[in-house]
C-alpha positions in Angstrom: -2.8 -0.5 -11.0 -1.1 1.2 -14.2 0.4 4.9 -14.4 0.0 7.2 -17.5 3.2 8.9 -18.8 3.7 10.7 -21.7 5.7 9.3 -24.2 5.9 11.0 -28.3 2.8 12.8 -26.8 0.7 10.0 -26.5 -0.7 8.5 -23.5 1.5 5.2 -22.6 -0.4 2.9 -19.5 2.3 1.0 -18.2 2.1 -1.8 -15.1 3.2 -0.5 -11.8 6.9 -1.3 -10.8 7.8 -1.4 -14.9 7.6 2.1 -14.9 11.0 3.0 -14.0 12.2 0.0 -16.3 10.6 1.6 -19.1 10.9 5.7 -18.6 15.4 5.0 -18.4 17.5 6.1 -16.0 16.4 9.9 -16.0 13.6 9.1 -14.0 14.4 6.9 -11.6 11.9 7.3 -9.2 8.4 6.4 -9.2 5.7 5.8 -7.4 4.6 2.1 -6.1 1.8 2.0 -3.8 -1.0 5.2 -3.9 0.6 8.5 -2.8 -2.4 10.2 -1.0 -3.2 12.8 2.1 -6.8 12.4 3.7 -6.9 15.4 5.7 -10.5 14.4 7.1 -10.2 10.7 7.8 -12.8 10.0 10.6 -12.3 6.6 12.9 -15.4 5.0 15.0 -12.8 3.2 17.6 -9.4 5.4 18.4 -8.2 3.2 20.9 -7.2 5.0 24.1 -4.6 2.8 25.1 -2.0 3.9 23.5 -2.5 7.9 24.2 0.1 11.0 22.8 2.2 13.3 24.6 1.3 14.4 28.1 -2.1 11.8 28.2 -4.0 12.9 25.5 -7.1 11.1 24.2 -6.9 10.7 20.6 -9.3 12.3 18.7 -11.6 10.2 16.6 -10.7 12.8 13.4 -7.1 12.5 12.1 -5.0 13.3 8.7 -4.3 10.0 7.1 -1.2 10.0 4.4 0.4 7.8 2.7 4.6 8.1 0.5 5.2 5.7 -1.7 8.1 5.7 -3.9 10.2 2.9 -6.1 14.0 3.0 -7.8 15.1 0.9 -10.5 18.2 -0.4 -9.5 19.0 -3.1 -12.1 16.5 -2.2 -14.8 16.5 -5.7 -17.4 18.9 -7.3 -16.0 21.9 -8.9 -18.6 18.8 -7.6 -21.5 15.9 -9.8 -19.7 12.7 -9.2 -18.7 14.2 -9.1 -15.4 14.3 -5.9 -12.7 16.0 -5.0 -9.4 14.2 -2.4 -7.0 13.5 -1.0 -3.9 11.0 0.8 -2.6 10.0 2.6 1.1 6.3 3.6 2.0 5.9 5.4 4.9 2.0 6.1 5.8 0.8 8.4 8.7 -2.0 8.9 11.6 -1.4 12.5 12.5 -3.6 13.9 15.0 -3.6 17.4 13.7 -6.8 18.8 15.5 -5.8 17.8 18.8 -4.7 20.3 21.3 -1.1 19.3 20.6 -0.7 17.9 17.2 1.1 14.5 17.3 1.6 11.6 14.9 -0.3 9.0 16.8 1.2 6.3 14.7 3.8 5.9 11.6 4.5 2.7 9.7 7.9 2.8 7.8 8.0 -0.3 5.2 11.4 -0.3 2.9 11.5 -3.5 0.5 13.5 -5.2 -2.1 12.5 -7.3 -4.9 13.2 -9.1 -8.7 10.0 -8.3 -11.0 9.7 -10.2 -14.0 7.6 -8.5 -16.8 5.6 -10.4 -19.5 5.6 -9.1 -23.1 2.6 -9.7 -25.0 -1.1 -10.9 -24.1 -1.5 -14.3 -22.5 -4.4 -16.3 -21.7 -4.8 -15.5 -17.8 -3.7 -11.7 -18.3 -0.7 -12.5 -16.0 1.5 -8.8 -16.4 4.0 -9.4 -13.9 5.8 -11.5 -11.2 8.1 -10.4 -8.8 9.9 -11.9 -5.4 11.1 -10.0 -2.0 11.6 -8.9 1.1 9.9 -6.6 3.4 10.5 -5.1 6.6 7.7 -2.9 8.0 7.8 -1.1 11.5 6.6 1.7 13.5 9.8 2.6 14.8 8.9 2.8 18.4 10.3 0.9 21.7 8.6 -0.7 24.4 5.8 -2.1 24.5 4.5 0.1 21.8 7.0 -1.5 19.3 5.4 -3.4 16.4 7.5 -4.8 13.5 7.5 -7.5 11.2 9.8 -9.3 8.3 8.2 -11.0 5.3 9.6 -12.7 2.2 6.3 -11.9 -0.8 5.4 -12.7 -4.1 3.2 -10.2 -6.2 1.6 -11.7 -8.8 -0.6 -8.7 -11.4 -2.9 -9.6 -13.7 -5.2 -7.7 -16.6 -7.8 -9.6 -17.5 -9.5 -7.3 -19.5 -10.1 -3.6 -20.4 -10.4 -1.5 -17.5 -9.5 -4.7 -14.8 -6.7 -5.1 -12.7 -6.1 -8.1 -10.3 -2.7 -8.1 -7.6 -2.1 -11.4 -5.8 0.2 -10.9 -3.4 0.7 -14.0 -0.4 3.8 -14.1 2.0 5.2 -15.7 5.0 6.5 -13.9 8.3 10.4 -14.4 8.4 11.8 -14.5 12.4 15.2 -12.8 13.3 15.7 -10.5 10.4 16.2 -7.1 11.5 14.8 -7.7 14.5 16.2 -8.7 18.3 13.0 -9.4 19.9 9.3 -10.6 18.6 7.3 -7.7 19.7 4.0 -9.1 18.1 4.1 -12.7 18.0 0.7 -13.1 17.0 0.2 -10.4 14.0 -0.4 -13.3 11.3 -3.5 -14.0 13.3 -4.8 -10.7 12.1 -2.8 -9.7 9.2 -2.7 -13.4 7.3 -0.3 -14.4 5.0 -1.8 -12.3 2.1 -4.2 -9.9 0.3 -5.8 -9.7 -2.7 -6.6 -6.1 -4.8 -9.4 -5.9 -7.6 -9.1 -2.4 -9.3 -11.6 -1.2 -12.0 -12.0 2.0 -14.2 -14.8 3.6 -15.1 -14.9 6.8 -16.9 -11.5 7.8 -15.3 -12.8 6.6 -11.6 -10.5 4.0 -10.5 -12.2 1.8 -7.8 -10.4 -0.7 -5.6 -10.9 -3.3 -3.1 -8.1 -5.1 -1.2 -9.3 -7.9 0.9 -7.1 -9.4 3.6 -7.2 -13.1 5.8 -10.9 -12.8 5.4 -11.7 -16.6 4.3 -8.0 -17.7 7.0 -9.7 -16.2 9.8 -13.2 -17.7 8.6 -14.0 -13.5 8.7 -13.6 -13.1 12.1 -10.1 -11.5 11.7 -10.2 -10.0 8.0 -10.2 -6.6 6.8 -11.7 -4.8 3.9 -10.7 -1.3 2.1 -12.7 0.3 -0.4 -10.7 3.3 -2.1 -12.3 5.8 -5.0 -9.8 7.5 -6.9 -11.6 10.4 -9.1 -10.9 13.1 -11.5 -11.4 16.7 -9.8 -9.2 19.1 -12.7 -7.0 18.1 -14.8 -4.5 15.9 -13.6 -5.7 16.8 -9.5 -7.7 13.8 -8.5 -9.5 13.4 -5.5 -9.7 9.9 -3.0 -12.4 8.7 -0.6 -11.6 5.6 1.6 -13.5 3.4 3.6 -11.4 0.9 5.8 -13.3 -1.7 8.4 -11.4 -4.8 10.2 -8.1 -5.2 11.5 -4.4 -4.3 11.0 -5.2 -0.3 10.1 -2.2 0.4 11.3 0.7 -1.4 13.1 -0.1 -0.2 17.0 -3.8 -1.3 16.2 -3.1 -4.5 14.4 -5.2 -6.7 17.0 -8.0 -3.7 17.4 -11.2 -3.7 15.1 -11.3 -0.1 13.2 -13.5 1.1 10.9 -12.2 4.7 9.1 -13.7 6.8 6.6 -11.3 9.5 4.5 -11.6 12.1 2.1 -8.6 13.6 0.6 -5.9 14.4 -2.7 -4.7 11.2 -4.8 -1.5 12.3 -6.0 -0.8 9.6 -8.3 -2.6 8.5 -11.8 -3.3 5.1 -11.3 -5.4 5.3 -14.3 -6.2 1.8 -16.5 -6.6 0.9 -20.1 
């Protein structure tokens, strides 16, 4: 979707990942994904194999969070439309009302990527292009480890006022960063890409991301749902509905459904 920063007092929407290319090197960091905390996020399926310290059962009630944070390292490269970056998102299951409080699960995902930005309106809306590599694990050993490398392409587009449309397809890259294949199987569930339709209405920001629905002919797929809404000011408020698979990394192969309610932390406001 698009931030809002402030630039000769007005109101400036720019594209996700330009903003760091456009605010100069005094603000290096920005965000790239939603940065969110859902301190009631309720799941219908906590799976029990994979229980916390000392046998605990998981509770089906958690605090669900999400960091998500970008740095320009080669804004316009040689004066091009052209950008270096990498960014690390990091989103958390804590089981915070448990007897013991314990992150059930953590999912660390650092990437690197070009982005190539389009000046000017075009016929298909196409914003910008960009081409990486991400790693994303949950840091554990065992049998509990999960991790996977991909190469990606995302692809925005703005169609129109108050639309946003991400493309983004990939394909699972073997022996990067990793000396064993703990899930060799995960493209099964997780695909080879999603897509994300965002819309605004009267500062409510409403997303779906859809994922290896029509690869799996739905019997593998996930959905998410995610309202971003105005509460005071600049605090604005998230609810999120989640139902399929790949939640999380630990429950890739398990069918979830979640519901959250929570703080949006960043603007992801549109035109």
């Amino acid at each position: 979707m698009q931030t809002v920063q402030q630039k000769n007092g007005k109101e400036v929407n720019i594209t996700p990942n330009e903003s760091s290319t456009q605010a100069g090197w005094g603000n290096v960091f920005s965000a790239y994904q939603p940065n969110y905390v859902l301190p009631f996020y309720y799941n219908n399926n906590q799976t029990q194999v994979f229980s916390g310290p000392d046998g605990q059962k998981n509770k089906n009630t958690e605090v669900n969070f999400q960091i998500s944070v970008q740095a320009g390292i080669w804004r316009n490269i040689f004066a091009t439309p052209l950008s270096w970056y990498f960014t690390y998102t990091q989103r958390s299951f804590w089981q915070a009302y448990n007897d013991s409080a314990y992150f059930r699960e953590t999912d660390y995902e650092p990437s690197t990527f070009l982005l190539y930005s389009f000046s000017g309106n075009n016929i298909i809306g196409l914003k910008t292009v960009s081409l990486g590599f991400v790693h994303q694990s949950n840091g554990k050993g065992g049998e509990n480890e999960r991790s996977w490398n991909r190469v990606f392409s995302n692809w925005t587009f703005k169609p129109a006022d108050h639309w946003l449309i991400q493309v983004q397809p990939w394909l699972r890259v073997y022996g990067v960063l990793e000396s064993k294949d703990y899930n060799p199987d995960i493209t099964d569930y997780m695909g080879h890409g999603n897509l994300k339709l965002s819309y605004r209405l009267y500062n409510n920001v409403f997303t779906v991301m859809l994922r290896n629905n029509l690869e799996s002919g739905f019997k593998r797929g996930a959905v998410q749902l995610s309202w971003s809404f105005p509460i005071y000011h600049g605090l604005r408020g998230m609810a999120q509905v989640f139902t399929g698979y790949g939640q999380s990394l630990i429950s890739y192969n398990h069918y979830n459904t979640g519901l959250g309610l929570g703080i949006d932390f960043t603007d992801w406001l549109l035109n």
